[in-house]
C-alpha positions as MATLAB code, in Angstrom:
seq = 'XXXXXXXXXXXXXXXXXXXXXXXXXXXXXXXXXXXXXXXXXXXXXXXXXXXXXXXXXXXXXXXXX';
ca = [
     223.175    8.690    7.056;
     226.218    7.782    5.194;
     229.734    9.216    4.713;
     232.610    9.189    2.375;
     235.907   10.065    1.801;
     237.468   10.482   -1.579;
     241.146    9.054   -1.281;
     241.679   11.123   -4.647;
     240.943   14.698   -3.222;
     242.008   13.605    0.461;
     245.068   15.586    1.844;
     245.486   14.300    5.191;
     244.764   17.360    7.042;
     242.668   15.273    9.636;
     240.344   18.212   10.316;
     237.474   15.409   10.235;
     239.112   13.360   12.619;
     239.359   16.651   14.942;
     235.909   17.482   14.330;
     234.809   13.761   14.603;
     237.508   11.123   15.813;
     234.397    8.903   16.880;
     233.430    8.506   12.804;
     236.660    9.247   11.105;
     239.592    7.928   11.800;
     243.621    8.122    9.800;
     244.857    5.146    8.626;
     248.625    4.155    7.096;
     247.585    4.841    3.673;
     247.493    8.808    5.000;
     244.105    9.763    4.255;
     240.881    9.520    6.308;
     238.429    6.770    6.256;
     234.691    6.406    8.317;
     235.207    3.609   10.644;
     230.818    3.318   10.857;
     228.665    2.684    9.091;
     226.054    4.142    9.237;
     226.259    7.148   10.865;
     225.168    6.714   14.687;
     222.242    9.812   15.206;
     224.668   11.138   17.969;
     227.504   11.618   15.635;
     225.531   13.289   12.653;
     225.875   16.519   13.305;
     229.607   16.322   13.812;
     229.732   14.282   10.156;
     227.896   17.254    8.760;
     230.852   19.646   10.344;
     233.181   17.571    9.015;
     232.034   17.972    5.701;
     231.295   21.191    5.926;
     234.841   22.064    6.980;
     236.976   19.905    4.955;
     239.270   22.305    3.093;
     239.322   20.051   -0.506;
     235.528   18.627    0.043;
     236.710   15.552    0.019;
     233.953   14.154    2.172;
     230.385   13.718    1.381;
     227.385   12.352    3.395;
     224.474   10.872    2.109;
     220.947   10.752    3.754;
     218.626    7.642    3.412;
     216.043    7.876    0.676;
];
C-alpha cells in the first residue's frame, strides 16, 4: 500500500497525523507528508481512516497491482 498527500489541496488540519502519527507526520512547509513507504500492514487500516476522514481529500492510498 501506498499513500499521498497533495500539498495543493492540503490545509494543515493534521487530522491524519491524529488518526495516524506513526505514517503521517507535519513538517515546516505546514502540510502533511507520509514518512513510510510503504505502508507497514499494521498501519493500513489507520491510512485508510486517514483518508477517509480528511476534510479536503487531500490524501489518497494506492494498493499494489
Amino acid at each position: 500500500m501506498k499513500a499521498t498527500v497533495d500539498e495543493g489541496l492540503c490545509i494543515g488540519c493534521e487530522l491524519c497525523v491524529d488518526i495516524c502519527p506513526r505514517v503521517f507526520e507535519m513538517q515546516d512547509d505546514g502540510f502533511s507528508h507520509v514518512m513510510v513507504e510503504p505502508i507497514p500492514s499494521e498501519q493500513q487500516d489507520c491510512v485508510i481512516e486517514a483518508e477517509d476522514s480528511c476534510p479536503v481529500t487531500a490524501i489518497s492510498v494506492e494498493e499494489p497491482p
